[in-house]
N, C-alpha and C positions, 0 to 999 in steps of 0.2 A: 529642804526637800522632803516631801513627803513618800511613802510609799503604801498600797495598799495590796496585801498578799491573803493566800488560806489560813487558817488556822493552821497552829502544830501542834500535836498533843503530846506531853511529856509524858515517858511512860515509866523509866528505870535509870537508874544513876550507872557507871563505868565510869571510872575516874584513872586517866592517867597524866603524871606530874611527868614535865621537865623541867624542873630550873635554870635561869640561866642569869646572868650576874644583873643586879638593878640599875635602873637610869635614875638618876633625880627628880628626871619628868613624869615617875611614872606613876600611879596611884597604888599603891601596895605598901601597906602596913599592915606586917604582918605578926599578929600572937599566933593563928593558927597553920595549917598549910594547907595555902589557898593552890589548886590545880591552875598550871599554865595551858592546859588544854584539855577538856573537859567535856566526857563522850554521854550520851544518854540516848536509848533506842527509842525510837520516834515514829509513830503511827503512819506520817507522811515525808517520813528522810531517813538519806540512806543511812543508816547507823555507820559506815564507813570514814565519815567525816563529824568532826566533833561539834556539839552544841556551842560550847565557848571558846571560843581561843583567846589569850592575851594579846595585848598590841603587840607588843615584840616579837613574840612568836608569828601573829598575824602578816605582819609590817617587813622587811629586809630593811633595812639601813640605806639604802639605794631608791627605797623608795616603791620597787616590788614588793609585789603579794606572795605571798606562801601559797602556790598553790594545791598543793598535795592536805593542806586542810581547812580548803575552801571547797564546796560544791561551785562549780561551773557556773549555775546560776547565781550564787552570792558574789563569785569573781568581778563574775561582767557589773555586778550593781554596786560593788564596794570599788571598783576599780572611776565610775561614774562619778561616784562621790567624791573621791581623791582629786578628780581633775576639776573639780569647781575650783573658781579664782575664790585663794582665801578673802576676809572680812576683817582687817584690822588684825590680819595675822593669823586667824584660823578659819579652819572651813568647818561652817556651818549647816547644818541636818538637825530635822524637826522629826514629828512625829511618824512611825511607821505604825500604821495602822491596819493590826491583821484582823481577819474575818472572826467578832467575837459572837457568830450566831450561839444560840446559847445561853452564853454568859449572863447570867439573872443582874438585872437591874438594883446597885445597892445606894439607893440616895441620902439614906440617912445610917448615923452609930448602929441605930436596934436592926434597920434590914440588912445592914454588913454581915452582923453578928448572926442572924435568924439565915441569912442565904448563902452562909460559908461552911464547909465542909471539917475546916480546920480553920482553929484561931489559936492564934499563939502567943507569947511575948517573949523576943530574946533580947541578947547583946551581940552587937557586931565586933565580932574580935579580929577580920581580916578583910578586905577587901585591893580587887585588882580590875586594872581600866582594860579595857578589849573590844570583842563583837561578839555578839551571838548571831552567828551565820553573818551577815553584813549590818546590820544593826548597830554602832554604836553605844558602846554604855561600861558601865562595870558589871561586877561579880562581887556580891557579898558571900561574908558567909556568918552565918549566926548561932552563935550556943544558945538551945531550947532554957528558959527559963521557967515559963508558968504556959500550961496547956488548959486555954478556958475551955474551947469544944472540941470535938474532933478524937482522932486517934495520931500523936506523933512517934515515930516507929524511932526515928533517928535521935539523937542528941545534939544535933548539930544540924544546919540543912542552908543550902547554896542560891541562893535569888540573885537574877540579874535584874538592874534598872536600868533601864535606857535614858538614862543621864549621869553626864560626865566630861571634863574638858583633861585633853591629855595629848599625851605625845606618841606616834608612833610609826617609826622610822624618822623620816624628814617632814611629815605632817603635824601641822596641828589641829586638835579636830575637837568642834564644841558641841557636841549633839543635846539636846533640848527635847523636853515632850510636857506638855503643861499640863498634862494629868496628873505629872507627879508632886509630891513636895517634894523638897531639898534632900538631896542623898544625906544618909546620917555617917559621921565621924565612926572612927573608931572609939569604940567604951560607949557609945551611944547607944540606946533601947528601943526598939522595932516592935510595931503590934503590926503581924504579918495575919491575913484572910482571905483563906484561898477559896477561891466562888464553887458552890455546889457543881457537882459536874465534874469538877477537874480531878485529873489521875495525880496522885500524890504515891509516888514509888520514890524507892532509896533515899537520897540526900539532897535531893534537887527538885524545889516545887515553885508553880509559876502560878502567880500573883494576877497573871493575866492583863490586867490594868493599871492605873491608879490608886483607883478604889482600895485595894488589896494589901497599898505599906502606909502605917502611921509611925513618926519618927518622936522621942522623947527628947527633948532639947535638955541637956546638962542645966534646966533652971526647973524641969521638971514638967517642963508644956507641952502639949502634944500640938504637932505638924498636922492637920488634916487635908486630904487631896480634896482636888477641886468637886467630884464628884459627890461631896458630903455638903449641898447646897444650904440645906438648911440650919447648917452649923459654921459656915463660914464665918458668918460675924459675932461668933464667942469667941470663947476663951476659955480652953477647956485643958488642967492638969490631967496629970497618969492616973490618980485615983479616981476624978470623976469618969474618964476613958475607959478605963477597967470595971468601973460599977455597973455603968451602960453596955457593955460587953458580956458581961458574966450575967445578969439579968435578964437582959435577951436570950443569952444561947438556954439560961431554963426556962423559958418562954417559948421554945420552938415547939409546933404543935410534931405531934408525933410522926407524922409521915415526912418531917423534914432533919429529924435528928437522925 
């Protein structure tokens, strides 16, 4: 299932935690403390309802929705998705596709690096399966390691990927977006590049796309998303990643740094 919506621009992190006991089905490995429901004031939403919520908290056990922190319009479209006849046991959701006017074109390592605002390299020490708004996907969260461009305010900072297969309530739900690569493990290394333009406040910053997460596989190889065409058919370790990164961002001509 596809969907195509407006943009939302992320403005500010609010964070509030509830815990509540773990499933076995559920994606949460946690070193750090990942929020079960997770508020950010939003240029075009109500800040009354949260950015993230966890399955569980999402989900009732019955099968309902929480709706005290869903927006009405996420209700009715996350409630759509539910009622699809599962596929081999889970229900299937593809790519939501928001309105990325704007969003600078990054096709190749050096324009990722020259058209991001922020480029970083962490580790993923926590991550949790959920929705943002009706969305499907998880919630990383990542300690800043090395800051190649950009200003990071945080030590820490929270990215959803809309991909992720999990459980929540009586569903099982496999949601898929081919822009991405592979969600990274936990203890795995993330080169995260947030595209010019984007509001980068508190602890929570959006990736926007694909483009935006490279994943370091425990043999040392970088993951590149599909959007990086002309690098598809290498083969490219963290050092050479990193060289083309950091090369480019002193490369940027002045009116883009």
């Amino acid at each position: 299932m596809r969907h195509r919506l407006p943009m939302i621009l992320f403005l500010a992190l609010v964070v509030a935690a509830g815990p509540s006991p773990l499933r076995a089905e559920r994606i949460r490995d946690l070193k750090g403390e990942l929020p079960q429901v997770l508020y950010t004031a939003l240029a075009k939403h109500d800040p009354a309802y949260p950015t993230f919520v966890a399955a569980e908290a999402a989900i009732n056990p019955d099968g309902s929705i929480n709706e005290k922190l869903l927006p009405p319009s996420a209700i009715s479209t996350l409630r759509g998705i539910l009622d699809q006849e599962p596929v081999d046991g889970c229900i299937r959701t593809e790519e939501v596709w928001w309105d990325e006017m704007g969003v600078p074109d990054r096709p190749t390592l050096e324009l990722a690096a020259k058209r991001s605002d922020l480029v970083l390299v962490g580790e993923v020490v926590a991550r949790e399966a959920g929705f943002r708004f009706f969305e499907a996907g998880q919630l990383i969260e990542v300690t800043v390691k090395e800051v190649i461009h950009g200003n990071a305010d945080a030590d820490r900072y929270f990215v959803f990927i809309p991909v992720a297969k999990f459980q929540a309530g009586p569903y099982r739900i496999c949601k898929i977006d081919r822009r991405y690569v592979a969600p990274p493990e936990i203890g795995e290394r993330v080169v995260l590049l947030v595209p010019r333009g984007q509001d980068i406040d508190g602890e929570y910053i959006d990736v926007v796309d694909g483009s935006g997460l490279m994943v370091v596989d425990p043999n040392g190889l970088v993951r590149l998303p599909k959007a990086f065409e002309e690098h598809l058919h290498k083969v490219f370790d963290q050092h050479s990643v990193l060289s083309i990164l950091r090369s480019a961002s002193r490369q940027r001509p002045e009116e883009e740094r």
